[in-house]
Backbone bond lengths (Angstrom), bond angles and torsions (degrees), N, CA, C in turn:
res aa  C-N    CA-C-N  psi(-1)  N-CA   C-N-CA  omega(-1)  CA-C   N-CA-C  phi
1 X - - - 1.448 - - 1.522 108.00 -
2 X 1.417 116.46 126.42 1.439 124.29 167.60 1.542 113.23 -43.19
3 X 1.349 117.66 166.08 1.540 122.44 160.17 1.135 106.09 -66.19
4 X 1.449 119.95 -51.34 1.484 108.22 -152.06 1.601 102.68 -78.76
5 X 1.180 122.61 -6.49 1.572 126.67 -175.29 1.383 89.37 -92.38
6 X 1.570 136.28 -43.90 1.517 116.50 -160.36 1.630 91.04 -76.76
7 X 1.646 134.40 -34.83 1.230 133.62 -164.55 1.877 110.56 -58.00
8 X 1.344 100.81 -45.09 1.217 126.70 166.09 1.904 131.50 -48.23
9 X 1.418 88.49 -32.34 1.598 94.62 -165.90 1.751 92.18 -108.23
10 X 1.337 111.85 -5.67 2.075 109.64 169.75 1.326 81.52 -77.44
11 X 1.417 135.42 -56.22 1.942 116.19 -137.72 1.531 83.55 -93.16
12 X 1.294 149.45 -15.41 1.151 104.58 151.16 1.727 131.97 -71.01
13 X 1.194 112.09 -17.86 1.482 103.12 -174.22 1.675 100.62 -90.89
14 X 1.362 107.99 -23.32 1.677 97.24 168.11 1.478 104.73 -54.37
15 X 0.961 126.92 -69.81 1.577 149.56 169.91 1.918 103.29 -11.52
16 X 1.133 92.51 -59.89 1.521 106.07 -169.14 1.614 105.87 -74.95
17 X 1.573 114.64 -37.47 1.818 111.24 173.68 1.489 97.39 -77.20
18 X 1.476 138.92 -29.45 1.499 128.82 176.53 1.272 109.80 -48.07
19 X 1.345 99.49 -41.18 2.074 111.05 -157.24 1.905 104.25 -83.97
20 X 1.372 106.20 -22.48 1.658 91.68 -170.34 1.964 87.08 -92.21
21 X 1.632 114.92 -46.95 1.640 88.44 -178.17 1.400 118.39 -58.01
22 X 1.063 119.95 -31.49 1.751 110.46 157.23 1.690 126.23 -47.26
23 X 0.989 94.53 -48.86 1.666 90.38 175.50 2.040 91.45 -89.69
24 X 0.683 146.46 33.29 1.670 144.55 169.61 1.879 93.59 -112.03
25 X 1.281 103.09 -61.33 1.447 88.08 -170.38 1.689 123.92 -75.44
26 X 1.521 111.88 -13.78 1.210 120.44 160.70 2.025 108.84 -56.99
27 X 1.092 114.14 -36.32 1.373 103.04 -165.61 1.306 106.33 -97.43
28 X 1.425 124.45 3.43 1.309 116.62 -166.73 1.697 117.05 -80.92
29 X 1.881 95.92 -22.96 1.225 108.99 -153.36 1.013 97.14 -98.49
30 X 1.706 145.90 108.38 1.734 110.63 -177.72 1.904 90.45 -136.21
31 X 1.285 121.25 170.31 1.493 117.97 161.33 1.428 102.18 -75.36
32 X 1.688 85.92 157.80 1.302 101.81 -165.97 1.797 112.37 -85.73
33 X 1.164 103.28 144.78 1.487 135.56 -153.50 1.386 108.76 49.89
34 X 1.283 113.48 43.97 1.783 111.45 136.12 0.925 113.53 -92.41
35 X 1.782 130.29 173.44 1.516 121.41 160.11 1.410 96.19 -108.69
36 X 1.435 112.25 165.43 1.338 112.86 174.82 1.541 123.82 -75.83
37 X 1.773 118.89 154.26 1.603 90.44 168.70 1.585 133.12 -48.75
38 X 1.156 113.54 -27.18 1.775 108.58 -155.85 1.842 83.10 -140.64
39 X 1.324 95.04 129.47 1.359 105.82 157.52 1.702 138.71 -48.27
40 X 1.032 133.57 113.55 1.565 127.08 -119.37 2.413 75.42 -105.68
41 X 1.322 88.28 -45.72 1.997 85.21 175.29 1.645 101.65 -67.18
42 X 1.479 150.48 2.15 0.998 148.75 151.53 1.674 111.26 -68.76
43 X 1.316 91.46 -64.49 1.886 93.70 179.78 1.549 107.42 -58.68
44 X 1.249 136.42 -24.13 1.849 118.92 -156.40 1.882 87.11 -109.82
45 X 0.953 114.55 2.69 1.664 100.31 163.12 1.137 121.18 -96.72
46 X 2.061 115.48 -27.46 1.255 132.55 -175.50 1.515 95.11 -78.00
47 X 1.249 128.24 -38.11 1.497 132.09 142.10 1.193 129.25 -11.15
48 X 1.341 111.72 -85.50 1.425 142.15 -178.41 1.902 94.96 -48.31
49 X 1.576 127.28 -52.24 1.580 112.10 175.41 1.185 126.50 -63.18
């Protein structure tokens, strides 16, 4: 693999862990007895890969 392809393929996955803790901390916070939009144990495993 080239540099500029391995340089390339971090800022997308930086990109991609920026974008789910963004949508993680949006769902964490919700009033009480709503549910959140997106399942917050869905996002921190899709995380966790």
């Amino acid at each position: 693999m080239k540099l500029a392809e391995a340089l390339q393929e971090r800022a997308d996955l930086n990109r991609t862990i920026k974008e789910l803790r963004d949508r993680l901390d949006r769902v964490v916070l919700v009033q009480e007895g709503e549910k959140p939009v997106e399942d917050p144990v869905e996002l921190l495993s899709e995380l966790d890969k």
